[in-house]
C-alpha positions in Angstrom: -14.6 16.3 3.0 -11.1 15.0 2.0 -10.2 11.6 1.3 -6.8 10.2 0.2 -5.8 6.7 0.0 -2.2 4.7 1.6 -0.5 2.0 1.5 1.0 0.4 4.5 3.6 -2.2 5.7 3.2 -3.9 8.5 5.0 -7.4 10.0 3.1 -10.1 12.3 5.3 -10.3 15.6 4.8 -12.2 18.8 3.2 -9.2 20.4 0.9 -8.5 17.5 1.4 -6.4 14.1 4.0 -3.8 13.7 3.7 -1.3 11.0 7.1 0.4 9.5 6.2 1.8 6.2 3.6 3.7 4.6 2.6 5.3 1.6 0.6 8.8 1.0 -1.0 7.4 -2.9 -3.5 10.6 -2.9 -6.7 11.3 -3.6 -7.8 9.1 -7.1 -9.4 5.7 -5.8 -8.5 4.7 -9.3 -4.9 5.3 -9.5 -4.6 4.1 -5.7 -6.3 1.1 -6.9 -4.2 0.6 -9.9 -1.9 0.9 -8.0 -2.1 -1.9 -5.6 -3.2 -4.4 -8.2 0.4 -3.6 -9.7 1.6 -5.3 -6.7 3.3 -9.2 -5.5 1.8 -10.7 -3.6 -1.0 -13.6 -2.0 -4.7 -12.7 -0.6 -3.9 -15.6 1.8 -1.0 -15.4 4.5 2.2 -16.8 3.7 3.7 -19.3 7.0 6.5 -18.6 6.3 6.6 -14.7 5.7 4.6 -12.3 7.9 4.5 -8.9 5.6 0.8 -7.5 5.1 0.4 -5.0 2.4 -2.5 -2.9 3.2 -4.5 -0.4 1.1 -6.8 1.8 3.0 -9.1 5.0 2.6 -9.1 7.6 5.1 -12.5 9.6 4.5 -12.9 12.5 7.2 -10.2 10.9 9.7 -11.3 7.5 9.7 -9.2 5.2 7.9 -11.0 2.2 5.9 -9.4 -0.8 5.0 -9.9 -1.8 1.1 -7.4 -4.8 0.4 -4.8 -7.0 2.2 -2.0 -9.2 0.3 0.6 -10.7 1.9 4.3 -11.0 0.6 7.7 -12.1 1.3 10.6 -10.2 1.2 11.8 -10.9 -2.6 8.4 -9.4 -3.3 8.3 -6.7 -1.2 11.6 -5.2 -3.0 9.8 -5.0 -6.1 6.2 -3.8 -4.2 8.3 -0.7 -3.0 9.6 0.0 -6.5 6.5 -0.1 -8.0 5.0 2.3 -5.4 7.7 4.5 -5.4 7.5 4.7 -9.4 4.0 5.0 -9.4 4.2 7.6 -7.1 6.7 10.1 -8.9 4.8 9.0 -11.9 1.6 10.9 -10.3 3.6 13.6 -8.1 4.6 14.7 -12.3 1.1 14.5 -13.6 0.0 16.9 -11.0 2.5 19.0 -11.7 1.7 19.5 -15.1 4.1 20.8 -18.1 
């Protein structure tokens, strides 16, 4: 059975939540959770700023929510560097020498 772990973006709109980015983080819980902790943000929603931050499990198709922060966009520039970076950083460990 196969499990990897993701990140996704989503915004609250009028009509509900609309996700526009996401993440592949792999298969290490650790590292996936690491990873997130590395990230701005609140556990609470911010009024004023609608983006959720979500880091999920997906264990034989069925994806499981772990966490939830919420950010605004200042934040969310420096949540997608981190990931990105942390990413690549994994991508070359896995790759070896």
């Amino acid at each position: 059975m196969h499990t990897g772990y993701s990140i996704t973006l989503s915004l609250q709109v009028p009509v509900g939540i609309h996700t526009y980015g996401f993440f592949q983080l792999g298969s290490n819980r650790k590292e996936a959770k690491s990873i997130f902790k590395m990230l701005k943000g609140k556990k609470d929603p911010i009024s004023a700023c609608c983006i959720q931050i979500e880091l999920s499990e997906k264990i034989a198709g069925i994806v499981v929510p772990i966490s939830v922060i919420n950010c605004c966009t200042e934040e969310l520039k420096d949540n997608v560097a981190i990931i990105t970076r942390e990413i690549f950083r994994i991508s070359q460990l896995e790759k070896g020498p």
